[in-house]
C-alpha positions as CSV (number, residue, x, y, z in Angstrom):
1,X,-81.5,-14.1,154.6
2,X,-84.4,-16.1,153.7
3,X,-84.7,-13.8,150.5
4,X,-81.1,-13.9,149.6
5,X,-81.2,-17.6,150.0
6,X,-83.9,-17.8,147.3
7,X,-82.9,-15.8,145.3
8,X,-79.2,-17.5,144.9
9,X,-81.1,-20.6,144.1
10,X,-83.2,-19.2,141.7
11,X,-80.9,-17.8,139.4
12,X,-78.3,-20.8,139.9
13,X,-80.6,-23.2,138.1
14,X,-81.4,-21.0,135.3
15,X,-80.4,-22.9,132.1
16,X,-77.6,-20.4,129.9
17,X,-80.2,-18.7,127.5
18,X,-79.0,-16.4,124.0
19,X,-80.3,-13.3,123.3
20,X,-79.6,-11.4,126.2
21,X,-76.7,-9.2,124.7
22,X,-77.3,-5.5,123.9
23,X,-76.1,-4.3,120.3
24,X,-72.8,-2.4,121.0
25,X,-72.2,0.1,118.1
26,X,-68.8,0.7,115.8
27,X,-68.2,2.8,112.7
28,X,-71.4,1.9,111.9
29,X,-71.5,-1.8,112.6
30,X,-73.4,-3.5,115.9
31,X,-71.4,-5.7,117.4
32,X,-74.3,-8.7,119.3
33,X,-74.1,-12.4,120.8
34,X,-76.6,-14.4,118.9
35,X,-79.0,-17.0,120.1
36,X,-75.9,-19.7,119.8
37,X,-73.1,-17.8,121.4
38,X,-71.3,-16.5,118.4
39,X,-70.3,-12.6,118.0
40,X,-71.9,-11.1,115.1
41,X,-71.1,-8.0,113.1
42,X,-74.1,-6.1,111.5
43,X,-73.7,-3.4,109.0
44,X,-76.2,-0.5,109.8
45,X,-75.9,0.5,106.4
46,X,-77.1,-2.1,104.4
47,X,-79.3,-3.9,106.9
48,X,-77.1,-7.2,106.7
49,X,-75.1,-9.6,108.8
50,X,-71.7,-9.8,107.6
51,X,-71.5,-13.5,107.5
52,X,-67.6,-13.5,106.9
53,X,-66.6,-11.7,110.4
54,X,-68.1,-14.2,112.9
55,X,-66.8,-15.6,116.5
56,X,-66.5,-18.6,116.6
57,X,-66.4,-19.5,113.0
58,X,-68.7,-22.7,113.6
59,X,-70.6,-23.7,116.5
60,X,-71.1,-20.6,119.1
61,X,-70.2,-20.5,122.8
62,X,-73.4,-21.2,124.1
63,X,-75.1,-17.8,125.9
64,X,-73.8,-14.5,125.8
65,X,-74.9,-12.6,128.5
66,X,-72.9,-9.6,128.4
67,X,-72.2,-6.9,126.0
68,X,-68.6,-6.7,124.0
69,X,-66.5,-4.0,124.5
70,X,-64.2,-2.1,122.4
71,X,-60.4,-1.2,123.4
72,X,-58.6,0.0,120.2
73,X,-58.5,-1.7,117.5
74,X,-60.1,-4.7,118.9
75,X,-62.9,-6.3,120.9
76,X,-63.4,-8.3,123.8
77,X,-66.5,-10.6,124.8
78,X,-67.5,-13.5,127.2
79,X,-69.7,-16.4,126.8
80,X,-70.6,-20.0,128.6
81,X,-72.5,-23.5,128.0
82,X,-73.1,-25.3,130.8
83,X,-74.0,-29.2,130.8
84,X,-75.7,-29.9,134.3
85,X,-73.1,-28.8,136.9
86,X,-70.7,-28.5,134.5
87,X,-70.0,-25.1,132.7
88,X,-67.0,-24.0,130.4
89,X,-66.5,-20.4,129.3
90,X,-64.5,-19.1,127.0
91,X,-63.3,-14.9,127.3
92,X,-61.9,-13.7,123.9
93,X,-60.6,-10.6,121.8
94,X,-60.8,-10.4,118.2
95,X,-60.0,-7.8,115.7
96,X,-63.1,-5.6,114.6
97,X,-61.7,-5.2,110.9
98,X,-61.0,-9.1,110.5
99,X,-63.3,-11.0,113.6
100,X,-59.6,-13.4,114.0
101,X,-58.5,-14.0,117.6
102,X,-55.6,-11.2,119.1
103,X,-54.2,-14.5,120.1
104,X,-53.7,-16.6,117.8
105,X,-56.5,-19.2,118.8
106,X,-58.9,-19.3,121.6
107,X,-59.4,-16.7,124.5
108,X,-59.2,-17.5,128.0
109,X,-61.0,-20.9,128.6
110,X,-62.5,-21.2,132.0
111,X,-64.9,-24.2,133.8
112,X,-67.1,-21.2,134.7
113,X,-70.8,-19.0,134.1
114,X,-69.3,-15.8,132.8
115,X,-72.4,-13.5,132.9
116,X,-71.9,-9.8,133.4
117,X,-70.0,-7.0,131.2
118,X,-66.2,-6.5,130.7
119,X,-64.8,-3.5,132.5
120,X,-61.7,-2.0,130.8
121,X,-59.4,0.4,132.2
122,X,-56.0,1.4,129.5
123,X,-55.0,-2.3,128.6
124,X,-55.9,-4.0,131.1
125,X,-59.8,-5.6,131.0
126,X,-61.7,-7.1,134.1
127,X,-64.4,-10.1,134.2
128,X,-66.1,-11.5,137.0
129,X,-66.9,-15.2,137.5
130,X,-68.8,-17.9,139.4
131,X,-67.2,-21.2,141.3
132,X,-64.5,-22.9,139.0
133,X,-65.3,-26.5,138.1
134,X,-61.5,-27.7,138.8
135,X,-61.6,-26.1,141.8
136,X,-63.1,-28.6,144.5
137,X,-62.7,-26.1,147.6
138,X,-61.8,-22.8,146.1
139,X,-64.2,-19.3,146.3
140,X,-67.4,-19.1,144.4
141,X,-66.2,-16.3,142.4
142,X,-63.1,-14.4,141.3
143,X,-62.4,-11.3,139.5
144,X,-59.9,-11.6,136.9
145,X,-57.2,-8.8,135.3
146,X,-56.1,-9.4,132.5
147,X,-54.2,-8.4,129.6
148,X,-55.6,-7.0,126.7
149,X,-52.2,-7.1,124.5
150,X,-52.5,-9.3,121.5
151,X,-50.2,-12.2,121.6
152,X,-49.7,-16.0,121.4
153,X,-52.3,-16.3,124.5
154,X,-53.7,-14.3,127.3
155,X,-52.3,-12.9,130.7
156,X,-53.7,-12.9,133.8
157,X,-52.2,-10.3,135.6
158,X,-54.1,-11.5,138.9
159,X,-56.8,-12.3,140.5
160,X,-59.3,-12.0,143.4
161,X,-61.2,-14.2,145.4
162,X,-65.5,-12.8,146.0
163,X,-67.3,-14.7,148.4
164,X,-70.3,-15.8,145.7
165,X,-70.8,-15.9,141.9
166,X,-70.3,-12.7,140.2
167,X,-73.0,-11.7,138.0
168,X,-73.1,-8.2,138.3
169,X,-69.9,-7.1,135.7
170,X,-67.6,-5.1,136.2
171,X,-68.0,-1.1,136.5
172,X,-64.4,0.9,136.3
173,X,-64.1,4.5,137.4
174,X,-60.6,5.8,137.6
175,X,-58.3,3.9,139.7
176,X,-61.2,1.6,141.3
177,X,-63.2,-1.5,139.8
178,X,-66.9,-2.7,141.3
179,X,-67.9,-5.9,141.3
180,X,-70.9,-7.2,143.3
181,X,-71.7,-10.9,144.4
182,X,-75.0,-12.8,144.5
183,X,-74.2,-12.5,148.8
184,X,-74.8,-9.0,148.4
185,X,-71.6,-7.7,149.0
186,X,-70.2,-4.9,146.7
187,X,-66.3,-4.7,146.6
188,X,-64.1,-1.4,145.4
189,X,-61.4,-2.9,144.5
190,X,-58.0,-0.9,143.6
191,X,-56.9,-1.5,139.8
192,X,-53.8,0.9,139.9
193,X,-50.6,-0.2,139.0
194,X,-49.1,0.0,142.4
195,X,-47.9,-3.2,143.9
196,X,-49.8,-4.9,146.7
197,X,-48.5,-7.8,148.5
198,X,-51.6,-9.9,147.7
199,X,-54.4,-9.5,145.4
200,X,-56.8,-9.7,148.6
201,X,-55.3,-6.3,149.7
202,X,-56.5,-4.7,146.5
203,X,-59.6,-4.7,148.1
204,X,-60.5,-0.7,149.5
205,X,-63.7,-1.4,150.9
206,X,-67.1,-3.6,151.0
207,X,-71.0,-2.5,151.3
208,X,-73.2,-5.4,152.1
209,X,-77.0,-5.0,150.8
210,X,-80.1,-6.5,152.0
211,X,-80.2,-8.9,149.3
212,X,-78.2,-10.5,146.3
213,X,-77.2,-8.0,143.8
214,X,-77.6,-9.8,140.3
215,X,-77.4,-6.6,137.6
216,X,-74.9,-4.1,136.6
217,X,-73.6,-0.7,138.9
218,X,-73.3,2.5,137.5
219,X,-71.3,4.9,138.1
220,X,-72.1,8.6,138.2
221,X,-70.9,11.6,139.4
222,X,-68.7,9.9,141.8
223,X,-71.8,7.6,142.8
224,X,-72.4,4.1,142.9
225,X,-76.1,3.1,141.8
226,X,-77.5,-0.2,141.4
227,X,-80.4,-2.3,142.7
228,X,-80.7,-6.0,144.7
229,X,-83.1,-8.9,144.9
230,X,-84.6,-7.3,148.0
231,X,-86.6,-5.0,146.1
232,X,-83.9,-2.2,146.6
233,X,-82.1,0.2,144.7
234,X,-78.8,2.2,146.3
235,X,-76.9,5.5,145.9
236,X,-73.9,5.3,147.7
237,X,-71.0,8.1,147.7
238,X,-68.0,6.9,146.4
239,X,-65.9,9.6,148.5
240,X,-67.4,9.0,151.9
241,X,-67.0,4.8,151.4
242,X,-63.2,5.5,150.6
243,X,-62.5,7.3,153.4
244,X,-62.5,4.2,155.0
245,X,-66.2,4.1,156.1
246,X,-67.4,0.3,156.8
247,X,-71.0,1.0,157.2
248,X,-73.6,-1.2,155.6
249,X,-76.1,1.5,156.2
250,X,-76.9,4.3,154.2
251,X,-75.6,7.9,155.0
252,X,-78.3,10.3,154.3
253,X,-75.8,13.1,155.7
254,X,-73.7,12.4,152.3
255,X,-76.4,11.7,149.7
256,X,-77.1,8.5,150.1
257,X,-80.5,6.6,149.8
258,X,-82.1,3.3,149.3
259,X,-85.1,3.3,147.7
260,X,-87.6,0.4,147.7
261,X,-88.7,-0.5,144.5
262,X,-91.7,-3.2,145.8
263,X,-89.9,-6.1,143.6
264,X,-86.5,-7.2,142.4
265,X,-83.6,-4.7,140.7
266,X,-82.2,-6.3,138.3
267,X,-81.7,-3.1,135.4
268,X,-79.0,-1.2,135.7
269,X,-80.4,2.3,137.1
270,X,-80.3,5.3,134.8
271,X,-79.4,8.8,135.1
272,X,-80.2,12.0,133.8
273,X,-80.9,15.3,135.1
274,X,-80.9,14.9,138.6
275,X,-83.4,11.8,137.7
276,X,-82.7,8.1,138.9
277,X,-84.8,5.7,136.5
278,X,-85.4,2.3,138.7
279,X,-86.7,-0.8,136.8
280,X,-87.8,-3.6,138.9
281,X,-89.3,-7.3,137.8
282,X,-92.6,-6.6,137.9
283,X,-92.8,-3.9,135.1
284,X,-92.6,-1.2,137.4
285,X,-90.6,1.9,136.2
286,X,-89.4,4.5,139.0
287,X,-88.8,7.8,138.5
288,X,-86.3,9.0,141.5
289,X,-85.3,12.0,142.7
290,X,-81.1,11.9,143.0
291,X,-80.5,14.5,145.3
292,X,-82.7,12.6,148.2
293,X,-84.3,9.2,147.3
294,X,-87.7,10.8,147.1
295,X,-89.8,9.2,144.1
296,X,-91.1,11.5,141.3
297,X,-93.9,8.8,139.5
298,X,-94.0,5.5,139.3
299,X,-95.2,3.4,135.8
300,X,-95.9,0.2,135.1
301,X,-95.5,-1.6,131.5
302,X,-96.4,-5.3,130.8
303,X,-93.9,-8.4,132.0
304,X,-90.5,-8.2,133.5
305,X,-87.9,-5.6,133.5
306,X,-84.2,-7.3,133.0
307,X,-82.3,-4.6,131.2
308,X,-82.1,-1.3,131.5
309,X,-84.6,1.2,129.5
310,X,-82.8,3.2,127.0
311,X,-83.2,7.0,126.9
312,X,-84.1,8.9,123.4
313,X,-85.5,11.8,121.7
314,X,-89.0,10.9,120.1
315,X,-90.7,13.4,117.8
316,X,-94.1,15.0,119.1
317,X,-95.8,17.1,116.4
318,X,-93.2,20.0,115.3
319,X,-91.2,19.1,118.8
320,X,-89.1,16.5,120.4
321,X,-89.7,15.4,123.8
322,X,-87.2,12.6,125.9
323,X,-88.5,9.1,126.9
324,X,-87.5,6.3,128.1
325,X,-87.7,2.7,125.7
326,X,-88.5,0.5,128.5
327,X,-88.2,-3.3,127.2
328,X,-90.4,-5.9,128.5
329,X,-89.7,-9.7,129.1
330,X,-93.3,-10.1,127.9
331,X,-93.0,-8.7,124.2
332,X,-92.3,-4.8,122.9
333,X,-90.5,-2.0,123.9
334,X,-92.9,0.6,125.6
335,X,-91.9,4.1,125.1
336,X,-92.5,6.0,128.7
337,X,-92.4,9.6,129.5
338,X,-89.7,11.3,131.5
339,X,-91.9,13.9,132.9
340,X,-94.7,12.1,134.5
341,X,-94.2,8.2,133.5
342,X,-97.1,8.1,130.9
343,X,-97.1,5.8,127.8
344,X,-96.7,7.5,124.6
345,X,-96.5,4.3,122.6
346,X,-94.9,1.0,122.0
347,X,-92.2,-0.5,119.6
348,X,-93.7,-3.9,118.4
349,X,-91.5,-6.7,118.8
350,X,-94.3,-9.6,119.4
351,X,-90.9,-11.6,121.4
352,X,-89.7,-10.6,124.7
353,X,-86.5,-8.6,125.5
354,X,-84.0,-9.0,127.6
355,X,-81.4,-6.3,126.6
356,X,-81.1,-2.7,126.3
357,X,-82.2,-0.7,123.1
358,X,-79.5,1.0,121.4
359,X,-80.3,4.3,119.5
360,X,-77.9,5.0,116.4
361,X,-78.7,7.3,114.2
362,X,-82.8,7.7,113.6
363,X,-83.3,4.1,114.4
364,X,-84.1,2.0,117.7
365,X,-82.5,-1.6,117.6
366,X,-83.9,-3.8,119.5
367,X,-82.2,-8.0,120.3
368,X,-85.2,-9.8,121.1
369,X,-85.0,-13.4,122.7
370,X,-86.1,-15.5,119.9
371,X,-82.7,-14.2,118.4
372,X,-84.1,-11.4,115.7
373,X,-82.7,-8.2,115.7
374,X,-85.3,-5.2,114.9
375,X,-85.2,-1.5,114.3
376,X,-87.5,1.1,114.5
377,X,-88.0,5.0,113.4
378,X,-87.5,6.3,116.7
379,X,-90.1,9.0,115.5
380,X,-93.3,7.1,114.5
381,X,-92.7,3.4,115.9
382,X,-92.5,2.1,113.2
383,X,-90.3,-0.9,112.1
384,X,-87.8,-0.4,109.4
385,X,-86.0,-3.9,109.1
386,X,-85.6,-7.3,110.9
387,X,-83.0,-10.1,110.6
388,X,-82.3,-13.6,112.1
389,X,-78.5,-13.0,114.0
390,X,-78.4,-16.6,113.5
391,X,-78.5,-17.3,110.1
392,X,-78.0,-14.1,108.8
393,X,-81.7,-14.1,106.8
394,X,-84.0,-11.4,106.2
395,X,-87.4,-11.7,108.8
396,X,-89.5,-8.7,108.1
């Protein structure tokens, strides 16, 4: 409790901080939230900001922690500014060939912190949320559904109540949305469009960890994995929870593990090839086995772990070999082996990160805090082009 307690506290005073959004790709284009709260387009093929397709036109919304997602023809994003105690956020869809609003104005304006991604299932799209300003005595979170359907403004279709802020996002498999809270509780909540006689009874079951869960869930081959600020990560099965299980504990008998990563999870865990990639705060990178929590190697880069490492092909003499691009809160991107968790090298940033590389194409792009976005020849390292996502200039 102690843990949970602090932890709460900690992340409650950070100040909202730009240049945490991951690059999302398009046709070509990356789609980021600059240092001022404004979505950007970028144009991978010339290497430029397209300074006429901007939102908001002016003065952003403050920080963008979460990455936009595409439905259609369009594209959907949160951001926040708080002033002390008081936050307003604003969630909003634009067109991707124009950047205007699909309603007509402003999105959804909230007195919130709107922190984690958007899940999206057919029309419908799902955000989480911390306390609401106007609300005196109401919950300290909610997840919202709502309407994805350009019109004259946005539709809430409803609404539930979490019992702390929601910083986690949204994950949506199927019928079902996850949403954690910083109480540690992880909800599966039904999205379907069958009729419930409140949104409460949505709700198809809880888990409660050990400790606050901050970062994003995955979901994988029908399993839930993500990580708290107990020094924890979790596989849980997703078929033995919605049989109407209400353990807290883990079931070995169906898979399920917790594996203690020696410091906070806050990066989303990654998957491949019966391989569970756990980054925790303290640089350390753990390689896991899926099938029973068991842990292959363990690495350790320089400074903090907040997103999640991206996985790529790198060339090795006539051969290509996977690795991970592990980015640091320090400075760089390190580049770690899948096999046994060595370092094969580093992409040079000189500024910290705090979101994912995205590979597109032969290049790494990497959003680094100070608000430049690099890229990199994923087969030597070396950097190919920078520019400020603020201004739109040229920086290397």
């Amino acid at each position: 409790m102690i843990v949970l307690i602090a932890a709460v506290g900690c992340i409650n005073d950070l100040t909202p901080e730009g240049g945490w959004s991951s690059a999302v790709v398009e046709d070509d284009y990356l789609f980021i939230g600059n240092l001022d709260g404004n979505l950007v387009r970028f144009d991978t093929a010339t290497g430029n900001i397209d300074n006429s397709w901007r939102y908001p036109s002016d003065d952003g919304l403050g920080a963008m922690y979460s990455d936009a997602v595409v439905i259609g023809d369009n594209i959907y994003s949160v951001g926040y500014t708080c002033k002390g105690d008081s936050c307003d956020g604003e969630i909003f869809g634009l067109s991707l060939a124009s950047g205007t609003s699909v309603w007509g104005g402003n999105g959804l304006q909230l007195k919130t912190k709107l922190v984690g991604d958007i899940g999206v299932s057919g029309d419908t799209f799902f955000v989480g949320t911390t306390a609401l300003g106007e609300e005196e005595d109401g919950p300290e979170g909610y997840l919202y559904a709502l309407d994805s359907t350009p019109g004259a403004s946005v539709i809430t279709k409803w609404r539930i109540p979490l019992d702390a802020n929601a910083f986690s996002g949204v994950t949506v498999d199927g019928d079902t949305a996850y949403i954690a809270t910083m109480a540690g509780t992880l909800y599966a909540i039904d999205i379907s469009e069958n009729e419930f006689s409140t949104p409460e009874s949505r709700i198809k079951w809880t888990f409660t960890a050990e400790g606050a869960i901050a970062g994003p869930i995955l979901v994988a081959g029908g399993n839930l994995y993500f990580g708290d600020l107990a020094s924890n990560a979790y596989k849980l099965d997703i078929s033995s929870r919605s049989a109407g299980s209400s353990s807290d504990e883990a079931n070995t008998g169906s898979g399920e593990w917790i594996f203690d990563a020696g410091a906070w999870v806050w990066a989303k865990p990654v998957l491949e090839d019966g391989v569970v990639y756990v980054s925790a705060l303290d640089g350390s990178i753990h390689a896991v086995n899926d099938s029973d929590g068991s842990k292959k190697w363990s690495a350790e880069i320089e400074g903090q772990i907040v997103s999640s490492p991206t996985l790529f092909d790198r060339k090795r003499g006539d051969t290509r070999e996977r690795a991970l691009a592990v980015p640091s809160g320090e400075k760089n991107v390190w580049v770690i082996s899948v096999i046994d968790g060595q370092e094969l090298g580093v992409f040079v940033t000189d500024e910290p990160v705090k979101s994912s590389p995205l590979v597109h194409g032969d290049n790494l792009y990497v959003h680094a805090l100070n608000g430049d976005l690099k890229w990199f020849s994923v087969d030597d390292n070396s950097q190919r082009g920078c520019v400020d996502l603020k201004e739109g200039g040229r920086c290397d």
